[in-house]
C-alpha positions in Angstrom: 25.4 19.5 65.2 25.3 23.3 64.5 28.9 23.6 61.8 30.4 26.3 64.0 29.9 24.1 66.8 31.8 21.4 65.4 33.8 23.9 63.5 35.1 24.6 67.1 35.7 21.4 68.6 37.9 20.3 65.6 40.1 23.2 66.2 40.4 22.8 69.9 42.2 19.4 68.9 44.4 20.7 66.4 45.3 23.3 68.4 46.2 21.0 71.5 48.1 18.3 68.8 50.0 21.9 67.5 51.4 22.7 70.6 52.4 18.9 71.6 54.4 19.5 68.4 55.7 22.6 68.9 57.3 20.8 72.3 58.2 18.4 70.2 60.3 20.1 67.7 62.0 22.0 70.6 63.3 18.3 71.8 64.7 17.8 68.1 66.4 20.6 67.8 67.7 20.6 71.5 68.8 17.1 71.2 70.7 17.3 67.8 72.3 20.7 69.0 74.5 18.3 71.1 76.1 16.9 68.3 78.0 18.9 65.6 76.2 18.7 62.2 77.8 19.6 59.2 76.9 23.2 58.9 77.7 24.2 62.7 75.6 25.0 65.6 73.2 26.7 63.9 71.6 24.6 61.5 69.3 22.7 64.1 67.7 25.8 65.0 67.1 26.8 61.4 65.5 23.8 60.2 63.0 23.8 63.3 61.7 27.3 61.8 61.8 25.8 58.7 59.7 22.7 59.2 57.3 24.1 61.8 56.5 26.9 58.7 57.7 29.3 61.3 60.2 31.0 59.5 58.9 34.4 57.7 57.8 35.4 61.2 60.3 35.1 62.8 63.2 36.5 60.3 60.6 39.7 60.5 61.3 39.5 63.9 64.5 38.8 64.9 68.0 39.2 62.5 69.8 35.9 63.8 68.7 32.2 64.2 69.9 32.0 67.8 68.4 29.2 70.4 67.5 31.7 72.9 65.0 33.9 70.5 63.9 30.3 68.9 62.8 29.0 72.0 61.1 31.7 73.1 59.4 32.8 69.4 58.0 28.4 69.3 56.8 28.8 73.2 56.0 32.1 74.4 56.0 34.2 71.4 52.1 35.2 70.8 53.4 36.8 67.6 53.6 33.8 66.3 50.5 31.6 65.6 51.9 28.1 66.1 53.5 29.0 69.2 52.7 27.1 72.5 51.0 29.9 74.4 49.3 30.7 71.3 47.6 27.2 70.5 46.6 26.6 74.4 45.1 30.2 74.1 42.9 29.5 70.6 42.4 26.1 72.0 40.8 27.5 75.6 38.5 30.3 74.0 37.1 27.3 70.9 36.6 25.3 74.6 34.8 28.3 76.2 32.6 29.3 72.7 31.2 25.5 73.3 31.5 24.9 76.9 28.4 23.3 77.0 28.9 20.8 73.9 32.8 19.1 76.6 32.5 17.3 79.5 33.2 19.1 82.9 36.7 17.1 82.9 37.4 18.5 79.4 37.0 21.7 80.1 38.6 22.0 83.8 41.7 20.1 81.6 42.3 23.1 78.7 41.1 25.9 81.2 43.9 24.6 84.3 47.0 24.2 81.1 46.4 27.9 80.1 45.7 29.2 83.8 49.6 27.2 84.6 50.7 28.8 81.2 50.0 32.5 82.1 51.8 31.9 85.6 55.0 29.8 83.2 55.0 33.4 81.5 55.5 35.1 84.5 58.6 33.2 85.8 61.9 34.6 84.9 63.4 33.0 81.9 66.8 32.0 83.5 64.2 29.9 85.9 62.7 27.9 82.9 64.7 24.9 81.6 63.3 24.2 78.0 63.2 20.5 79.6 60.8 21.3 82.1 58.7 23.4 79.3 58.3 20.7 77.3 58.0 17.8 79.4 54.8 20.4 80.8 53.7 20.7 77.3 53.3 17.1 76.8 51.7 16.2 80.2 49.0 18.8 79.3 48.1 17.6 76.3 47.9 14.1 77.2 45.8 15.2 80.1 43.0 16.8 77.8 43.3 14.0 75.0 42.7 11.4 78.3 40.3 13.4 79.5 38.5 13.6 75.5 38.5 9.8 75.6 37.4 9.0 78.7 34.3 11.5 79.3 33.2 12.6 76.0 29.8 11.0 74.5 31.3 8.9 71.6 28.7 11.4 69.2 29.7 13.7 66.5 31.4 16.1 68.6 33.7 13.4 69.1 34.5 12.8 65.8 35.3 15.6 65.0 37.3 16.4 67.7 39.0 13.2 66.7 39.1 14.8 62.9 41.1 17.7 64.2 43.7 15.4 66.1 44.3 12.6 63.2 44.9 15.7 60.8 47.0 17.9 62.6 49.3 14.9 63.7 49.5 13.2 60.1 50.8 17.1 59.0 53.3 17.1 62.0 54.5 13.6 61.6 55.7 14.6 57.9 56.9 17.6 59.7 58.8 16.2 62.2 60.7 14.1 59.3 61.4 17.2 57.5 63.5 18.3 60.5 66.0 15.2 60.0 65.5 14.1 56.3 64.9 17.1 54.1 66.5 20.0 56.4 69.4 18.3 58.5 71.1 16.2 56.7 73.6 17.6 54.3 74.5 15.5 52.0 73.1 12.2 50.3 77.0 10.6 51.4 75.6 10.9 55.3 72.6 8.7 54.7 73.7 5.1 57.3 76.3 7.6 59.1 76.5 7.8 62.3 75.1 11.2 62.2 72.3 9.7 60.4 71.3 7.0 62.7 71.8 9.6 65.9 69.5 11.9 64.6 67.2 9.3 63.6 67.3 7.9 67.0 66.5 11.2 68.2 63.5 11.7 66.2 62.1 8.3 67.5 62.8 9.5 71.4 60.7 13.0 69.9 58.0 11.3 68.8 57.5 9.2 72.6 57.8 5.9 69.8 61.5 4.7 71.2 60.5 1.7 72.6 57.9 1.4 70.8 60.3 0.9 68.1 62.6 -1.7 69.5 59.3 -3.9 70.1 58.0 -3.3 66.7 61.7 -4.2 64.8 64.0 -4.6 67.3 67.8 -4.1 66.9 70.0 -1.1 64.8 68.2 2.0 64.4 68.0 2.5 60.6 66.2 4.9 58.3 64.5 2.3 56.3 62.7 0.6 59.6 61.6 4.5 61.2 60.4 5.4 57.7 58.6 2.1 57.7 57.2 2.7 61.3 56.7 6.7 60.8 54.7 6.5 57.5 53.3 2.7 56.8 53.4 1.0 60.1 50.0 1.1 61.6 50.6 -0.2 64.5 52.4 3.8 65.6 49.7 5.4 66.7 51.5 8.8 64.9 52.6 6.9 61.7 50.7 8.6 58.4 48.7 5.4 57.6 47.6 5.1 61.3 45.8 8.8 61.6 44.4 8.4 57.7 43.0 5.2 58.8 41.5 7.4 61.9 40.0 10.0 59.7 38.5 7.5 57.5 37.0 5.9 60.1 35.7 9.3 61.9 34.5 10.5 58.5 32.2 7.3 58.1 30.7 7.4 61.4 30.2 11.1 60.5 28.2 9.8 57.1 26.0 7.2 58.8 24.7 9.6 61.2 23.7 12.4 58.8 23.1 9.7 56.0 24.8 10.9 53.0 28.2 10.7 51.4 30.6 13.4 51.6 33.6 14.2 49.6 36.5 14.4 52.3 35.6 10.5 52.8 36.7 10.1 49.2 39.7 12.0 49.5 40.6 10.9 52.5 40.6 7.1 51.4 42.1 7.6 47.8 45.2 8.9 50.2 45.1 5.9 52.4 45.0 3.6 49.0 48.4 5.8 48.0 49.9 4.9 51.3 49.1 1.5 50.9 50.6 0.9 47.3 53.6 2.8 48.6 56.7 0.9 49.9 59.8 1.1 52.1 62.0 1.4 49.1 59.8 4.0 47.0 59.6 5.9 50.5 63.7 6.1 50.8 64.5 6.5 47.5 61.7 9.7 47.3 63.9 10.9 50.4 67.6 10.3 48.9 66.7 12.3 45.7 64.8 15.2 47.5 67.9 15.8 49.3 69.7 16.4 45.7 66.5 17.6 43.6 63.9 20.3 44.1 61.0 18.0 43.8 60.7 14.3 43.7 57.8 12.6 42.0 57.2 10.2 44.9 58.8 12.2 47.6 56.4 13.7 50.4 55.2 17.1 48.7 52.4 15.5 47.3 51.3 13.8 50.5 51.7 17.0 52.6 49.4 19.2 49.6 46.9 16.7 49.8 46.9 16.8 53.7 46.8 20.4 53.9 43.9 20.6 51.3 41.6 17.9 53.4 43.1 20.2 56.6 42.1 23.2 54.4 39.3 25.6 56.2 36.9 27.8 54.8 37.6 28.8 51.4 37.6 33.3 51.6 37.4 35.7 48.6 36.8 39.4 48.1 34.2 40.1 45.6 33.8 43.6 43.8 30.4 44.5 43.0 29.4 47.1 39.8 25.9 47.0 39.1 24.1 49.9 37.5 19.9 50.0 36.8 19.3 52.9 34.6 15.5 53.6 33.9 14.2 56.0 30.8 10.6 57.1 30.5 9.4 58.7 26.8 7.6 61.4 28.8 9.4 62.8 31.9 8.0 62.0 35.4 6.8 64.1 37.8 8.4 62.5 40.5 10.3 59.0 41.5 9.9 57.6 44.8 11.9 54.2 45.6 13.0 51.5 48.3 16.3 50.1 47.9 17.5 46.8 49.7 21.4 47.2 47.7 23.4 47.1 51.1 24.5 43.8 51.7 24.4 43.2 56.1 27.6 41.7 57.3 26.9 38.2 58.9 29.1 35.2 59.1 30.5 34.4 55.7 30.0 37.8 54.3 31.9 41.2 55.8 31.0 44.8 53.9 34.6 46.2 53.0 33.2 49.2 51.0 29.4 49.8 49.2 28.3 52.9 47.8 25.1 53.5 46.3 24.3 56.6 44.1 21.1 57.9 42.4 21.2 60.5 39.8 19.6 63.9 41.1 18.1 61.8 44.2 17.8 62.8 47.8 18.2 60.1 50.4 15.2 59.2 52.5 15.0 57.2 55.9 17.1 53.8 56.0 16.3 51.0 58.8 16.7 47.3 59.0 13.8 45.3 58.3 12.3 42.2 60.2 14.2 40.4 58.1 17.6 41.9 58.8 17.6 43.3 55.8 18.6 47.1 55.2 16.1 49.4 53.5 17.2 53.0 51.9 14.4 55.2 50.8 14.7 57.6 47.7 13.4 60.5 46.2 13.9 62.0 42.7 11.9 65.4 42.2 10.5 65.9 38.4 11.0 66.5 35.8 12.5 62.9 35.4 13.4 61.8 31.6 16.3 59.4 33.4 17.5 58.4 36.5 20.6 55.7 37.2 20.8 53.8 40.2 24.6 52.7 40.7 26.0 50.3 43.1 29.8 49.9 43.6 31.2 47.7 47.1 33.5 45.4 47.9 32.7 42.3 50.2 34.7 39.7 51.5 32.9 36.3 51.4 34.0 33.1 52.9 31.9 29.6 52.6 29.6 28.8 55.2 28.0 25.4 53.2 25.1 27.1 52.6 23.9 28.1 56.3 23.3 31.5 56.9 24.8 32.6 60.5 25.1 36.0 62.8 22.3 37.2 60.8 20.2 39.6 62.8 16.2 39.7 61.9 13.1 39.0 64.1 10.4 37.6 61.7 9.6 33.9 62.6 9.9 31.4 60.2 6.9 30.1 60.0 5.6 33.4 58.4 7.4 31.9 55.5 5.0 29.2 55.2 2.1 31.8 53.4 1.9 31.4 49.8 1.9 34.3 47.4 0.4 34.5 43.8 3.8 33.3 42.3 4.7 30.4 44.9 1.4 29.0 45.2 1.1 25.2 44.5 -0.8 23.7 41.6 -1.2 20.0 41.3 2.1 19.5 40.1 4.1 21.0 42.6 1.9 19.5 44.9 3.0 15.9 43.2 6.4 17.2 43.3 7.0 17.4 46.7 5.7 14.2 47.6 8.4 13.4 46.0 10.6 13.9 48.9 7.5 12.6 51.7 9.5 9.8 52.7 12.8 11.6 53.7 12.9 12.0 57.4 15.7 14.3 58.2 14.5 18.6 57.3 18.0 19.1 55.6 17.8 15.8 53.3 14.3 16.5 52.4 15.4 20.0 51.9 18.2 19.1 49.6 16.1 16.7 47.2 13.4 19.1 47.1 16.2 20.9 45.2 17.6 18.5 43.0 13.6 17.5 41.8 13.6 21.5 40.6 16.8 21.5 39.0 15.9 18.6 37.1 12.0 19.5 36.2 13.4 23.3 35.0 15.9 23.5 32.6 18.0 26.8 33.1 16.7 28.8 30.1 17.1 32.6 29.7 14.2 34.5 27.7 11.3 31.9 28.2 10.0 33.3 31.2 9.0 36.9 32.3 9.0 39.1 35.5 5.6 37.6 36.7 5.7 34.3 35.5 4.5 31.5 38.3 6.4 28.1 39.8 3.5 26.7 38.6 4.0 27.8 34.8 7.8 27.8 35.1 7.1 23.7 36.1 4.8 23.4 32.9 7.1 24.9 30.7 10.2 22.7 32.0 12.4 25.9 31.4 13.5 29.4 33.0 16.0 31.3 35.2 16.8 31.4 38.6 13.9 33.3 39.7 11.8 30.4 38.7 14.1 28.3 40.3 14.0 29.9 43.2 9.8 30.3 43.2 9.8 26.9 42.1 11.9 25.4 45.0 9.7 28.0 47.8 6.6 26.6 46.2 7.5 22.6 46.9 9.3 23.7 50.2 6.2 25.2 51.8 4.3 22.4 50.8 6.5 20.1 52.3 6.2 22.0 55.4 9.3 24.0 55.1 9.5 27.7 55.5 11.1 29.1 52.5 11.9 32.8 51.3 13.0 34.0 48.5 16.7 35.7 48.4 18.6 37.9 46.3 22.1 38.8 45.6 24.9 38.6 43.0 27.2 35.7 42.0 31.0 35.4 40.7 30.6 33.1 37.6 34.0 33.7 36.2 36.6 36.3 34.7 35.8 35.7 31.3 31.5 36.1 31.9 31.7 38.7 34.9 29.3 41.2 33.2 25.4 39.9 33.7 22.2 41.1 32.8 20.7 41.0 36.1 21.6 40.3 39.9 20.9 36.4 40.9 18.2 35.0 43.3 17.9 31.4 45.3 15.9 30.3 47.9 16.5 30.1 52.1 14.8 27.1 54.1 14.4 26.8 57.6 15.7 23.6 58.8 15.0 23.4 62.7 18.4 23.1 64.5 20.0 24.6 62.0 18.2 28.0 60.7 18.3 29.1 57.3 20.1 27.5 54.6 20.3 28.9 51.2 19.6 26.3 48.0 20.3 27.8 44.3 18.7 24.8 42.2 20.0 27.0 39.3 23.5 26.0 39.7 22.9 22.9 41.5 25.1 24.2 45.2 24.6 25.6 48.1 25.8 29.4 48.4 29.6 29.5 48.9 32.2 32.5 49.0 31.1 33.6 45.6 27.7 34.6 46.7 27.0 38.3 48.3 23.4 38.0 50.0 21.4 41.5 49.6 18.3 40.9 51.1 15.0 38.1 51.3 11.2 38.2 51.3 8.3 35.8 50.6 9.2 36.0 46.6 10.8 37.9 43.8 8.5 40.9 44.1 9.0 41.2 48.1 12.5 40.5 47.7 13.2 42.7 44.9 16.4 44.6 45.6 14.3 48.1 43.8 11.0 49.0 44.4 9.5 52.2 43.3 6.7 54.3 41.7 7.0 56.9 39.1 4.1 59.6 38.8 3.6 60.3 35.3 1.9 59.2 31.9 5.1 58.0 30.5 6.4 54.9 29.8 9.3 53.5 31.9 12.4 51.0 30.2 14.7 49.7 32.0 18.4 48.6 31.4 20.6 46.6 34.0 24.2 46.0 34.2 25.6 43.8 36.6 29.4 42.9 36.8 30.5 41.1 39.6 34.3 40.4 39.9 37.0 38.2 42.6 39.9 40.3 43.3 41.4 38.0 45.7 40.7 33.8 46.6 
């Protein structure tokens, strides 16, 4: 399944869980309104912004917590991003971007909830009882989960629509306790009150687990049995244990179809193992002493951060780019004509804030974007030329995409990439090399140990190679940089029957190493299904959100981000400076 694709359905789910929650809260703070707390009217309200992570919105917004404005800013308000109208909104346009991956049922489900919504917004509000808005709410979103369950082809577009419901509930679960444990109660004297026990009671009735409950334990309503049944119980189908056990099981299903392991897996079950070492008693006594302390060592912070990072989407950073190429010749040129592929395109994963390219004394020729997708800026520098500097200075704001170049525009096929060129071509040992990898079935496996064979057979190794150097001698030597890499990896790949390019570009190392003596390269293979996916055996990864792509070709020389010709006798030397910098993550 294409990542955006799944990308999509996972947030339809959360989405749809988001607003069930929203309702939810609504009903907690409605019901415990009824009863005086400690700290006035009020203090309901405010702990619903609180725990729904609601509150800097809506104090921007509005001066005074009063029901009215709250009801409105956690239903209607599109303002705010967690509202009701707002999650069935995202939820229908991720449905309509992948209409064709949902059943018929699916889709007429999320599409009829926000057709009713934009009629609920045009009733009068003195006509809408917040009862009858969240008892709609509810019936909605059980209607598209029944709808998931019943029609959907139990493939990985289930999962992860499954993903997306397991995580956004296990996050609202903890939430939903935040609004009795850690925001309304007052004081440590209250816990067993009758306060306490009301608003717990209240919570359960919130959650549609009441009677659940009373089957489950039976008799007084007590903090120590919801706890138990909330977080450890997994019989509750919203308890924390229950949807970790669901994204554990989702996330294996997920690793025997693509046959490999993945790291959310591991994180997810090293928090399942937590939740099961945990008891009762550790849980309530975490609970008591967060409601005198900051931060309790077994409390729920650590829970929530860990759910929030599996959650966690696409990492994002803005990269700032200074990279200057300044050529000297001992006898001046007559002229300088060169091609420039500097500009970074703007594709998923990569947006052009600023880039500015200068050449000394030069007059700008024709640009245009290549078959490749790549753009092209001509130059001309009239003689005499002793020195000219080419200087690049941009921002771009990255994001990781796992490697898979998207939104890219270019026409070339990818099979062109199957031709060899002097440098790529395959000797005997790259030949052996990718045999290696024969017996791998799946293009994006084979792909990947193609990879890991180069990065073990060429030790990164500045100063051992030159400009022209082959795969073939780079995989003699067993050393050189990530242009032999890169030709090394194209080489196997086309032999494998891969189209592979060659692709350069600039990497973020670190603060402390940001100035380089030269851009960076890896290497782009077609995987059908999938399209191009970038491989930098240099640094053993996939590009991620601290690569900037400049432009591809068939190798180093095609893909070289300067091309040129000086007319002259002289001699030409070169310096580069590159310094590549993250100004935000």
């Amino acid at each position: 399944m294409l990542s955006r694709t799944a990308d999509n359905l996972y947030w339809i789910a959360r989405y749809m869980e988001r607003a069930e929650t929203m309702a939810r809260l609504l009903e907690v703070g409605a019901r415990m309104s009824l009863l005086p707390s400690a700290h006035g009217y009020r203090n309901e309200w405010d702990s619903l912004l609180q725990a729904s992570g609601t509150a800097g919105g809506f104090a921007q917004k509005y001066r005074h917590a009063q029901q009215r404005d709250i009801e409105s800013y956690l239903f209607f308000d599109l303002d705010n991003p967690s509202s009701v109208a707002s999650c069935i909104g995202r939820a229908r346009e991720n449905a309509r971007i992948v209409r064709t991956a949902l059943t018929a049922q699916v889709w007429d489900a999320i599409n009829t909830a926000y057709q009713e919504l934009r009629a609920l917004e045009k009733t009068p509000r003195d006509r809408l009882e917040l009862s009858r808005l969240i008892d709609w709410t509810m019936n909605k979103a059980a209607i598209i989960r029944g709808s998931i369950d019943t029609t959907q082809l139990r493939n990985d577009g289930w999962d992860f629509l499954n993903l997306g419901y397991y995580l956004e509930r296990s996050d609202n679960t903890a939430r939903l306790m935040d609004v009795k444990y850690y925001v309304l109660l007052p004081r440590v004297e209250f816990v067993g009150s009758g306060m306490d026990n009301y608003q717990w009671a209240t919570l359960l009735r919130a959650t549609s687990a009441h009677r659940a409950f009373h089957w489950a334990y039976g008799g007084e309503v007590t903090a120590r049995k919801i706890a138990d049944f909330l977080i450890l119980n997994p019989q509750c189908p919203r308890s924390l244990t229950s949807c970790i056990d669901g994204i554990c099981g989702h996330l294996k299903r997920l690793e025997k179809a693509y046959g490999r392991p993945s790291r959310p897996r591991e994180v997810a079950e090293k928090l399942a193992a937590e939740l099961e070492a945990l008891s009762v008693e550790d849980i309530i006594e975490g609970g008591a002493a967060r409601v005198s302390q900051p931060v309790h060592p077994r409390g729920r912070e650590p829970l929530r951060r860990d759910l929030r990072k599996l959650s966690q989407r696409r990492r994002a950073m803005i990269l700032t780019v200074d990279h200057v190429t300044c050529y000297r010749y001992n006898r001046p040129a007559r002229a300088l004509v060169q091609s420039h592929r500097l500009t970074p395109s703007t594709c998923a994963g990569q947006r052009v804030l600023e880039w500015v390219v200068t050449v000394t004394d030069g007059i700008a020729g024709g640009s245009f974007r290549d078959g490749a997708g790549d753009w092209i800026q001509g130059w001309t520098v009239p003689g005499p030329v002793s020195e000219v500097t080419v200087a690049v200075r941009g921002r771009v704001e990255t994001s990781d995409q796992a490697g898979v170049l998207r939104g890219h525009r270019e026409l070339t096929a990818p099979d062109c990439y199957l031709r060899s060129t002097a440098v790529t071509r395959a000797d005997p040992a790259l030949v052996a090399l990718a045999a290696k990898a024969d017996g791998i079935e799946q293009p994006l496996d084979r792909a990947h140990r193609l990879a890991d064979l180069v990065a073990e057979a060429i030790l990164y190794e500045p100063g051992v190679t030159e400009a022209h150097t082959t795969a073939a001698e780079a995989l003699k030597l067993g050393r050189g940089v990530c242009q032999d890499h890169a030709h090394a990896l194209i080489a196997a790949a086309r032999e494998a029957g891969l189209p592979a390019r060659y692709v350069s570009g600039y990497l973020f190392t670190d603060a402390e190493t940001a100035d380089q003596e030269a851009a960076h390269a890896w290497a782009e293979v077609w995987v059908r299904g999938l399209g191009w996916v970038g491989f930098d055996p240099a640094n053993r990864c996939c590009p991620d959100e601290r690569y900037i792509r400049l432009g591809s070709g068939l190798d180093a020389q095609d893909a070289a981000p300067i091309r040129g010709i000086a007319r002259g006798p002289g001699v030409e030397r070169l310096e580069v400076q590159v310094a590549v910098q993250a100004v935000q993550q």
